[in-house]
C-alpha positions in Angstrom: -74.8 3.5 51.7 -76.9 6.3 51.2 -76.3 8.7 47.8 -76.0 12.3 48.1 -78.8 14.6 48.1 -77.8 17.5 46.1 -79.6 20.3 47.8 -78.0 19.1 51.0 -75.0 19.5 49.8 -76.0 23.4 47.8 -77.1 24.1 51.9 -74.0 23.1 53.6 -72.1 25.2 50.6 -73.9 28.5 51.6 -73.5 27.4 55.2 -69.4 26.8 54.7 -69.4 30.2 53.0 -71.3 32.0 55.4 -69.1 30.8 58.3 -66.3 32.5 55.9 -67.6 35.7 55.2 -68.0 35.9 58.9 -64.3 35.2 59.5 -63.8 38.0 57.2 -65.8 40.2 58.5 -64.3 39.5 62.0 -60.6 38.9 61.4 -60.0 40.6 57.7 -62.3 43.9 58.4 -61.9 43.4 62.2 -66.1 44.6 62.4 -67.8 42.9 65.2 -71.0 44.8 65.3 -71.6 44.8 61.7 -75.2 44.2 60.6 -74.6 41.7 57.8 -72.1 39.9 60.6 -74.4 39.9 63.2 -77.5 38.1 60.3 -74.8 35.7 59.4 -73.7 34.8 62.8 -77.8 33.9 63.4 -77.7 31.3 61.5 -74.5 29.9 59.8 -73.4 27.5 62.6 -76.7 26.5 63.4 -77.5 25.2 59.8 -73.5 23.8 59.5 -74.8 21.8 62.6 -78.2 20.4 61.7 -77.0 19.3 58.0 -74.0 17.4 60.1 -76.9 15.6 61.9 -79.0 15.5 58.6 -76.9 13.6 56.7 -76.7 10.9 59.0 -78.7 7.8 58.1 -78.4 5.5 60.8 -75.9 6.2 64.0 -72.7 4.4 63.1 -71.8 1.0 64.6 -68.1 0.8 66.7 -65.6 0.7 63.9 -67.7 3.5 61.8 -68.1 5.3 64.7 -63.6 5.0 65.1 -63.4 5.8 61.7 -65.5 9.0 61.6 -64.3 10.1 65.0 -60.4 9.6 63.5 -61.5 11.2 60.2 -62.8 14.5 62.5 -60.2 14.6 65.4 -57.0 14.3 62.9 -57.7 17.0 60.5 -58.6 19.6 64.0 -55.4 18.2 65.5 -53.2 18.2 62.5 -54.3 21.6 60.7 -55.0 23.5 64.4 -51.8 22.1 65.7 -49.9 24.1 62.4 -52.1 26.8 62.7 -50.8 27.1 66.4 -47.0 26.7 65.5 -47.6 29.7 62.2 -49.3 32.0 65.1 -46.8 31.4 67.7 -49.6 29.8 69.8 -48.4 26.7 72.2 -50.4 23.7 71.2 -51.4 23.5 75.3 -53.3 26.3 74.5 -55.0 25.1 71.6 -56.0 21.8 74.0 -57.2 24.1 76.3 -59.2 27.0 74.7 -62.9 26.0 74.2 -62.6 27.7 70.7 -59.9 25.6 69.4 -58.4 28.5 67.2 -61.4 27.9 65.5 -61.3 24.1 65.2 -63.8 23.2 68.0 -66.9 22.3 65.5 -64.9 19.2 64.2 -64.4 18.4 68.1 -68.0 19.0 68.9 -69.3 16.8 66.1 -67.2 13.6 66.6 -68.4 14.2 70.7 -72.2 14.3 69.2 -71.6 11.4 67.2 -71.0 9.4 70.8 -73.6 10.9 71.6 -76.1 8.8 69.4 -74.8 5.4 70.2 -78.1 5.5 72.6 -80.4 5.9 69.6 -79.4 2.8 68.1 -81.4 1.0 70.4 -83.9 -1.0 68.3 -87.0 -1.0 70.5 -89.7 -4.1 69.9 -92.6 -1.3 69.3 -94.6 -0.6 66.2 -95.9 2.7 67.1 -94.6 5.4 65.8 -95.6 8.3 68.2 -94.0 6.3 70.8 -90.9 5.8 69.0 -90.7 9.4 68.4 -91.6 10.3 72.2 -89.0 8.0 72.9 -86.3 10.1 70.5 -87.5 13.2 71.9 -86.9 12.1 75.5 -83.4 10.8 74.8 -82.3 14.0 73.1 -83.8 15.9 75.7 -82.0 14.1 78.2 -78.8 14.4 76.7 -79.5 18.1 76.4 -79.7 18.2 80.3 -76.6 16.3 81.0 -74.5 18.8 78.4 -75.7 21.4 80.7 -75.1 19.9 83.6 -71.6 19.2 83.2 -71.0 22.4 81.5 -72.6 24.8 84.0 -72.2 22.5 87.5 -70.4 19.7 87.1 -67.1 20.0 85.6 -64.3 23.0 86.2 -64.0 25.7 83.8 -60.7 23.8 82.4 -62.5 20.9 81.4 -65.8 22.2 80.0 -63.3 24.2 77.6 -61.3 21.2 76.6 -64.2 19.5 75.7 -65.8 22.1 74.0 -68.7 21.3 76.2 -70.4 24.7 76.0 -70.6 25.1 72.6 -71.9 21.2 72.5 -74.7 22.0 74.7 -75.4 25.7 72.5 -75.7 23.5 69.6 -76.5 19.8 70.4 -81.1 21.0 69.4 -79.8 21.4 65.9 -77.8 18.3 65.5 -80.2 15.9 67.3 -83.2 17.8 65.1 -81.3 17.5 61.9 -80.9 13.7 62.5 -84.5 13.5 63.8 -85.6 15.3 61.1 -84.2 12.5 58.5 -85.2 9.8 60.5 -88.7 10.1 60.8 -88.7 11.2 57.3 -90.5 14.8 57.7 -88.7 16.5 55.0 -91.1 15.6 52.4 -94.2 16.4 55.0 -92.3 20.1 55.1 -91.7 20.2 51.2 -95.9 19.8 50.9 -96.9 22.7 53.4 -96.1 26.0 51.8 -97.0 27.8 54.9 -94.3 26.5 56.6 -91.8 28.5 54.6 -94.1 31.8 54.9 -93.9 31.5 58.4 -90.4 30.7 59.1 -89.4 33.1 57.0 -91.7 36.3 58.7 -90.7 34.6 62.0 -87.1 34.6 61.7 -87.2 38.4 60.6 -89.4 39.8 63.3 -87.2 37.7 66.0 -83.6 38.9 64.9 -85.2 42.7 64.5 -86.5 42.4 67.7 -83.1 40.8 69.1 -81.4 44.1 67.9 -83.8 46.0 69.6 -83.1 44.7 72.6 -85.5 42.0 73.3 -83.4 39.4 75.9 -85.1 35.7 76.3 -82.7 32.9 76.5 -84.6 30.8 74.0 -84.8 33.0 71.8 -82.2 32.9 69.7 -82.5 29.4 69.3 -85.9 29.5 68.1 -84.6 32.3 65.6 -82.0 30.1 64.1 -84.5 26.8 63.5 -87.1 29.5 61.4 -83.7 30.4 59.5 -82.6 27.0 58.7 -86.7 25.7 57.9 -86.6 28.9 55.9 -83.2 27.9 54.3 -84.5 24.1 54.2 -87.6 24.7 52.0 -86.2 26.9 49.7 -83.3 24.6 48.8 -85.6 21.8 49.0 -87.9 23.0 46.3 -84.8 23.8 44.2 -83.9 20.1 44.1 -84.3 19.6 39.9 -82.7 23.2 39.4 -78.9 23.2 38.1 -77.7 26.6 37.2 -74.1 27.7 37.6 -74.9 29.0 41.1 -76.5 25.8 42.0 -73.2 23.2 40.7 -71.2 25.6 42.3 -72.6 25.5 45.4 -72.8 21.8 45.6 -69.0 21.7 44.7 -68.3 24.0 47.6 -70.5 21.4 50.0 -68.8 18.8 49.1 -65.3 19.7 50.0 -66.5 21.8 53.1 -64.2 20.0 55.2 -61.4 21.1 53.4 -62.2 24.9 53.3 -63.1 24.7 56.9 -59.9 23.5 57.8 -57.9 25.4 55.7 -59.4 28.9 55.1 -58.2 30.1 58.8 -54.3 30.0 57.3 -55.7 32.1 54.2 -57.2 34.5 56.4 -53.7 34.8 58.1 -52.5 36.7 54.3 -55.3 39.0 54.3 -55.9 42.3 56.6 -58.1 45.2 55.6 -58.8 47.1 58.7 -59.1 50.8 56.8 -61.9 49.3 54.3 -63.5 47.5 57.5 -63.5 51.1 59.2 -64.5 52.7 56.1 -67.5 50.0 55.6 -68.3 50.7 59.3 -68.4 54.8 58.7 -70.7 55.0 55.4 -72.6 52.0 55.9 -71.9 50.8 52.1 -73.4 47.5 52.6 -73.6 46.8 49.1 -70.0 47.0 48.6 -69.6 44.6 51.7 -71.5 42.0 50.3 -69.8 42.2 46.8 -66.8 42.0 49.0 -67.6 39.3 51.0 -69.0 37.0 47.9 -65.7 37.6 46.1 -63.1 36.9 49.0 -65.1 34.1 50.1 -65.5 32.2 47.0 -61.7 32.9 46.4 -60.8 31.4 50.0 -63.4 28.2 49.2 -61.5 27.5 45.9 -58.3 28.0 47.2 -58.8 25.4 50.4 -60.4 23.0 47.7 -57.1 23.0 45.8 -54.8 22.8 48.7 -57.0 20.2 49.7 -57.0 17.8 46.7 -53.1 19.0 46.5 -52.5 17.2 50.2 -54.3 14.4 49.0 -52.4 13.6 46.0 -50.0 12.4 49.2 -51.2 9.1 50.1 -48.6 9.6 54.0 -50.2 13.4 54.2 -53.7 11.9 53.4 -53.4 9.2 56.3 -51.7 11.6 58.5 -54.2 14.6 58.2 -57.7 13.2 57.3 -57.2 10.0 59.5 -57.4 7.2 57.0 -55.4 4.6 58.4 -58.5 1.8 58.2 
């Protein structure tokens, strides 16, 4: 079993928080062409994704690959299913909307973890660039099917019970992520300065581009990998650091499950339309983001404790979080 790496776990805290200041910004402020929404939106889900696939050491054999599915699918079906029953939703409709009331990443990611059972094929070949040509292909393959089933193949109905179009939005970051740690390139990354630079300048000029109307379909995607190298290097070189922003970050990253599944019934108790229009009208972003820090961190704490709280149960912990084995 591999230990934790700590700046992976400082990433996936800013990444959890991110995909809650977005929430905010959406269903608290009700903004949905904010600027600080749309810089969030480029690049939250993409780097939740690609740390999923990071941290992933080897692709898990049948009963680990049970368990994990279980320990994803009960939490989405538990939690969403009492999300549904608090807002007067059926729980049909939560099988059937390709959003999930918000639960579809946990669906996605036990999918993609299927998904890898074909890179567990040990291959009698000591060369690396054709072990890595060999990876690339199979990702790229499965990349093809996911759109294949999602744009041709299957109705509408089924795509969005699967989730199948957000799978195929997202499947280059999880399949790079994994990549990435197994053929070992973060240290390669670490070395090359440039790589950061570039990203970085990359990643700017794309998205001010985007909101100035430039329209290519790959695009975007190749915005959100500069943002998470960009994200990547600077975390990575921050390894040894541990200020109070840095332990608090890896606490959140640790426990993202739990604010995931839990800050959508905290959002339920907070609305602030009037300061969303008022944010919207003056264009105080600074305010926003002192905002947005606060309610956040105060939503992340707050699922952590409800969190441990349901675990103190050892019935509620089998029932929601799947461990049965």
């Amino acid at each position: 079993m591999s230990s934790r790496i700590e700046y992976i776990d400082r990433l996936k805290g800013l990444a959890i928080l991110a995909v809650v200041m977005g929430h905010i910004i959406y269903f608290v402020f009700h903004l949905s062409d904010d600027p600080v929404w749309g810089y969030i939106y480029s690049f939250h889900v993409p780097l939740f994704i690609f740390l999923s696939g990071y941290v992933i050491f080897t692709p898990p054999h049948l009963l680990k690959l049970t368990k994990k599915i279980i320990a994803l699918l009960m939490p989405a079906i538990t939690i969403g299913g009492f999300l549904c029953y608090v807002t007067s939703r059926s729980f049909m409709y939560f099988v059937t909307d390709d959003m999930k009331l918000g639960y579809w990443y946990l669906f996605v990611l036990a999918f993609f973890y299927l998904l890898l059972t074909p890179f567990r094929l040990k291959l009698k070949c000591d060369k690396l660039v054709i072990k890595v040509l060999i990876d690339a292909g199979l990702a790229l393959g499965v990349w093809i099917v996911l759109f294949l089933l999602s744009r041709y193949v299957l109705s509408k109905n089924i795509t969005n019970i699967l989730s199948l179009n957000s799978c195929y939005n997202l499947w280059p970051f999880f399949i790079l992520g994994y990549l990435f740690r197994k053929w070992d390139l973060t240290k390669e990354i670490m070395r090359r300065n440039w790589i950061f630079s570039v990203s970085l300048l990359s990643y700017v000029s794309i998205k001010l581009s985007l909101d100035n109307g430039l329209k290519m379909h790959f695009i975007p995607l190749i915005m959100s990998f500069c943002a998470i190298m960009s994200l990547f290097c600077l975390f990575g070189w921050r390894e040894n650091k541990h200020t109070v922003l840095d332990r608090q970050l890896g606490l959140i990253g640790r426990n993202t499950l739990d604010i995931y599944i839990y800050h959508y019934f905290l959002l339920q108790m907070i609305s602030l339309p009037l300061l969303g229009k008022w944010i919207s009208s003056t264009g105080n972003y600074f305010i926003e983001g002192v905002l947005l820090i606060l309610l956040s961190l105060s939503i992340a704490y707050a699922s952590i404790v409800i969190g441990k709280t349901i675990k103190k149960s050892h019935w509620l912990d089998k029932v929601v979080y799947g461990r049965f084995f």
